[in-house]
C-alpha positions as CSV (number, residue, x, y, z in Angstrom):
1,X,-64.8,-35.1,-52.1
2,X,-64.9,-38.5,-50.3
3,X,-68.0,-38.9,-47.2
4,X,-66.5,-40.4,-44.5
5,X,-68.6,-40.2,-41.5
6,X,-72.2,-39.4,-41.3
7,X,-73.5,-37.7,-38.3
8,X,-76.8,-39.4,-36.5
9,X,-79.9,-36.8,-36.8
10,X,-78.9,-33.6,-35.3
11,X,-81.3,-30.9,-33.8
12,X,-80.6,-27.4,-34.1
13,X,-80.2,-24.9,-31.5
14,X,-78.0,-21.8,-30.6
15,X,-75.0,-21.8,-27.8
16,X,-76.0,-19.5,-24.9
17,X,-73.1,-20.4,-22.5
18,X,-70.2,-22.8,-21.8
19,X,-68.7,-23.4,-18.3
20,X,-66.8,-25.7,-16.4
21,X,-65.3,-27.1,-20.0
22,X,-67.9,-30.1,-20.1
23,X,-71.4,-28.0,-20.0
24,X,-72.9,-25.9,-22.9
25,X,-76.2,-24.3,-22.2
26,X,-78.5,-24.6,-25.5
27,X,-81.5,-23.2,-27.0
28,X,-83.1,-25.4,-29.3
29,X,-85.3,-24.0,-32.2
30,X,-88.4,-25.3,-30.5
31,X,-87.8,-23.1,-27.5
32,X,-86.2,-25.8,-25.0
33,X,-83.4,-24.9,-22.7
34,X,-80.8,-27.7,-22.3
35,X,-77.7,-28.5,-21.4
36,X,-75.4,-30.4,-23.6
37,X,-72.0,-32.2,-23.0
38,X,-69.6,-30.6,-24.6
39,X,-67.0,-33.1,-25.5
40,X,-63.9,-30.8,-26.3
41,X,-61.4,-29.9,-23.4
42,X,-59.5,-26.7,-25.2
43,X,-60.1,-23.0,-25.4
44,X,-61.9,-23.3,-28.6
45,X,-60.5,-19.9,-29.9
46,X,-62.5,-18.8,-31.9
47,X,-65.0,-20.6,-32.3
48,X,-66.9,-21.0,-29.1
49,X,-69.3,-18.0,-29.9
50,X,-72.5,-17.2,-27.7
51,X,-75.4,-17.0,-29.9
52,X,-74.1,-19.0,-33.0
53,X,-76.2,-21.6,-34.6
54,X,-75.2,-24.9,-33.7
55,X,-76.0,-28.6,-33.8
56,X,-76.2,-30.9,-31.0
57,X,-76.9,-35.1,-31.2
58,X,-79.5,-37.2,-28.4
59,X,-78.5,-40.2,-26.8
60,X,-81.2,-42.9,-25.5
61,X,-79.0,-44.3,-23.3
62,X,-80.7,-44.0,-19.7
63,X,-77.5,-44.1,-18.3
64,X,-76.2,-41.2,-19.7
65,X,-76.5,-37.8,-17.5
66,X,-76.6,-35.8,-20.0
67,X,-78.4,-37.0,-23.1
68,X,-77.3,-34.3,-25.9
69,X,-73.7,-33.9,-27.2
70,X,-73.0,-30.8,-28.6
71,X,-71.5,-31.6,-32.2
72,X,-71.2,-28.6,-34.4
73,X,-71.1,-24.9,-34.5
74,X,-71.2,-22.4,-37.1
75,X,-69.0,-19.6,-38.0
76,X,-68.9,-16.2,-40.1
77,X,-65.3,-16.6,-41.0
78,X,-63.7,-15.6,-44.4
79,X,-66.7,-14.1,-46.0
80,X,-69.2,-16.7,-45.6
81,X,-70.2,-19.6,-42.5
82,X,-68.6,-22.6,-42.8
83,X,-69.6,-25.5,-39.8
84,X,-66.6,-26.4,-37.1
85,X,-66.6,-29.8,-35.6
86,X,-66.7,-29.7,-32.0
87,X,-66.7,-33.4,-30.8
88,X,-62.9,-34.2,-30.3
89,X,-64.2,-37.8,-29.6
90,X,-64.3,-38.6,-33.5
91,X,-61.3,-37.3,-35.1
92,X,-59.1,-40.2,-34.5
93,X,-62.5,-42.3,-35.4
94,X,-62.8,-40.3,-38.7
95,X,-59.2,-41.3,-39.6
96,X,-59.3,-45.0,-39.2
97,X,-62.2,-44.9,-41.4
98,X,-60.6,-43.0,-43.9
99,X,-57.5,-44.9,-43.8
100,X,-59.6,-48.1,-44.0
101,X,-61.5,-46.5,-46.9
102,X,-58.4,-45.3,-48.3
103,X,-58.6,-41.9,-49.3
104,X,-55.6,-40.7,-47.6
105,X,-53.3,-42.1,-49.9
106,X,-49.7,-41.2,-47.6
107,X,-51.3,-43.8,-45.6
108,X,-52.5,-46.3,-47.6
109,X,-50.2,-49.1,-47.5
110,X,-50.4,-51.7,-44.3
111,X,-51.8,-54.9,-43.0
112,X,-53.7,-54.0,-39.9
113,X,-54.3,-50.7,-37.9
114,X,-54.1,-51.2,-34.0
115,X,-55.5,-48.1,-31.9
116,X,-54.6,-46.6,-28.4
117,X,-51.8,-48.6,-28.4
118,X,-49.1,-48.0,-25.5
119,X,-45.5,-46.4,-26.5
120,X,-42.7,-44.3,-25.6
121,X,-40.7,-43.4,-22.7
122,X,-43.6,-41.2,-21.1
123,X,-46.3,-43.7,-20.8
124,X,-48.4,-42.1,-23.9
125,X,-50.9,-44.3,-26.2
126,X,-50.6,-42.9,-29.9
127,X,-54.0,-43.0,-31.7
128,X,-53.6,-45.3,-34.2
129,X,-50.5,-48.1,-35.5
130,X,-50.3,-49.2,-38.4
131,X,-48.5,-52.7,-39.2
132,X,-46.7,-53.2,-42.5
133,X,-44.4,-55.4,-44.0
134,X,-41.8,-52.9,-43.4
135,X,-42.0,-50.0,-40.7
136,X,-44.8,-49.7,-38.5
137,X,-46.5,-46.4,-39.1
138,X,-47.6,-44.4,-35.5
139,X,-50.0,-41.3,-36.3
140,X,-50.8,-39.3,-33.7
141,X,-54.2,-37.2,-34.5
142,X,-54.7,-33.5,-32.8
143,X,-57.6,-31.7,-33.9
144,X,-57.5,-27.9,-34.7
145,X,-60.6,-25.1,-35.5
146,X,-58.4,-21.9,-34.8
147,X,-57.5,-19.8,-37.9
148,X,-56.3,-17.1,-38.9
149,X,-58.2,-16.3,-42.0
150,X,-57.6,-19.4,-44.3
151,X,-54.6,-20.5,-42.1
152,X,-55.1,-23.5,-39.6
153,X,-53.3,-23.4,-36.5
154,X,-52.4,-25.9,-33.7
155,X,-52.2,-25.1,-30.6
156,X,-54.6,-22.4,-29.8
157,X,-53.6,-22.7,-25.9
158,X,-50.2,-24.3,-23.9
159,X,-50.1,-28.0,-24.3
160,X,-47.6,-29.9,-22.3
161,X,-49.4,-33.0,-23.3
162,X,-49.1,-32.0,-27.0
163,X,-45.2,-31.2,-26.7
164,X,-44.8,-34.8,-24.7
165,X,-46.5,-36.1,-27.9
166,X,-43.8,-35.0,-30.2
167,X,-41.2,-36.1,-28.3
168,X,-42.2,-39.5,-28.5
169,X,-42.6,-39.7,-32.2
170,X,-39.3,-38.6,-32.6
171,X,-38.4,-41.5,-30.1
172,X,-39.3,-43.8,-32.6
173,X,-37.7,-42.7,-36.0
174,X,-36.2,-44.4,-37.5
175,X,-37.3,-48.0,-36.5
176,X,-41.2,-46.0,-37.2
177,X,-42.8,-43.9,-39.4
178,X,-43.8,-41.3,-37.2
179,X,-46.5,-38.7,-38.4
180,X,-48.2,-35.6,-36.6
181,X,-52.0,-35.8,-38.7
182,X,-53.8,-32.4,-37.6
183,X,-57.3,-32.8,-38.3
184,X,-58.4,-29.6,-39.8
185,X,-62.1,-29.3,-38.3
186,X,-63.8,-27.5,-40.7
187,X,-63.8,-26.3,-44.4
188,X,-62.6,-22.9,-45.1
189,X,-58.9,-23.6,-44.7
190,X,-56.3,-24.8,-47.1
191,X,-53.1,-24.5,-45.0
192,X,-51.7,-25.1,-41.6
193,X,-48.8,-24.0,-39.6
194,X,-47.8,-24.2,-35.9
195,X,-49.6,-21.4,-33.5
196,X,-46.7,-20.2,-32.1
197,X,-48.2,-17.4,-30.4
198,X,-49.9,-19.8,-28.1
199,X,-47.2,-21.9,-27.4
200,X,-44.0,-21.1,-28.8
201,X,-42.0,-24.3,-27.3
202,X,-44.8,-26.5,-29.6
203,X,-43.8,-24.7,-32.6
204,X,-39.8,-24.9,-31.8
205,X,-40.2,-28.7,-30.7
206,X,-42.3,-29.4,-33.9
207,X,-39.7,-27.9,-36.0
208,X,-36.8,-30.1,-34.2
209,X,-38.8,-33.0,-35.1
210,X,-39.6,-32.5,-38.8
211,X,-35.6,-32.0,-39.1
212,X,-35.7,-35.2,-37.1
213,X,-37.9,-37.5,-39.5
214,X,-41.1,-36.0,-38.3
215,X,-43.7,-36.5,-41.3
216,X,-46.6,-33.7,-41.1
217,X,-49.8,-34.4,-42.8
218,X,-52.7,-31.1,-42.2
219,X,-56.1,-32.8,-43.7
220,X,-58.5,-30.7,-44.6
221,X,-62.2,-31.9,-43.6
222,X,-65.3,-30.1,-45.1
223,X,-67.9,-30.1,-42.3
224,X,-71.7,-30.3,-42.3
225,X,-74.8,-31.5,-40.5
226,X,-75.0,-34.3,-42.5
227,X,-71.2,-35.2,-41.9
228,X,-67.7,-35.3,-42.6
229,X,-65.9,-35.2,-45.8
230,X,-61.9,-35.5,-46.6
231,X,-60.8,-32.7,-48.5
232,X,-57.3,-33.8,-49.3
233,X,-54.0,-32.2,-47.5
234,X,-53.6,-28.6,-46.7
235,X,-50.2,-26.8,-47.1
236,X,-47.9,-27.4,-44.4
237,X,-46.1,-24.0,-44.1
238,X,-43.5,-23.7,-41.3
239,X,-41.7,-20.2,-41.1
């Protein structure tokens, strides 16, 4: 198990409320009320539990309005807690680390990686390019913390923006390598599959595109306050 992002020091609390997507109302374990910036637009199915133990980092930044960031939560899932990542801000962070580290070894071979970088017919920005001496390689990251039991699942809600995504991977192929990474938030799971029951069009255009070229890679992250950890792949199971 390879370390490849460490966390800055994290303070404990428990999540009394979320609202308006952004806020998350926190009680640290000193007693102090706050409210914490809650970087993760979705649902969070699952996971967004009132009263769980979670993590949250401080910025110094007098800027900021907000100075904490909630980053972690824990869960009671398949018979023991296990930590979910919350901040959707690092995932595509965590894998150009990794990449540059090279533990992911699908993705090891290239000259330079180049992120946000404009593509496609529908004015999207994939994650992260990289250049080889042959086909470039365009990864587009999506991270997931809904389960069922030790199954990941992606989506947890409708996502136009993720089915526009798809479609312009497939675009590429074959002048690219085009590959849908799911970043598998948290450590308890050890395969992945589309959630269809939360958007069934998602599931149908992701199985159009592996038929297409599409190349699926589930990696499986073991969470903790102290940071994140590759885990190698999950299974990729599409029924």
């Amino acid at each position: 198990m390879t370390q490849i992002y460490t966390y800055p020091p994290l303070f404990e609390g428990k999540l009394i409320s979320r609202y308006k997507r952004f806020f998350a109302d926190i009680e640290l374990i000193t007693g102090e009320l706050i409210t914490a910036h809650c970087p993760n637009t979705g649902p969070m199915t699952g996971v967004c539990l009132l009263g769980n133990r979670v993590m949250v980092s401080k910025s110094d930044s007098k800027t900021r309005k907000l100075a904490y960031t909630w980053e972690l939560i824990e869960v009671n899932d398949n018979d023991r807690p296990v930590w979910c990542g919350v901040n959707t801000a690092l995932p595509s962070k965590v894998i150009k680390a990794a990449i540059e580290q090279k533990v992911i070894l699908e993705l090891n071979d290239y000259l330079r990686i180049r992120s946000e970088v404009p593509y496609g017919q529908e004015k999207s920005r994939i994650d992260l390019v990289l250049d080889t001496t042959g086909r470039p390689v365009y990864i587009e990251v999506k991270n997931t913390t809904w389960t069922d039991g030790t199954l990941a699942l992606f989506p947890d809600t409708v996502t136009t923006r993720g089915q526009k995504h798809i479609r312009e991977l497939v675009s590429i192929i074959p002048e690219a390598r085009a590959v849908m990474l799911y970043f598998i938030n948290r450590g308890d799971c050890d395969r992945f599959s589309p959630g269809d029951d939360r958007d069934p069009k998602y599931g149908q255009l992701l199985r159009e595109a592996v038929k297409s070229g599409l190349e699926v890679l589930p990696c499986r992250f073991d969470i903790t306050p102290e940071g994140i950890s590759y885990l190698g792949l999950a299974e990729f199971i599409l029924p």
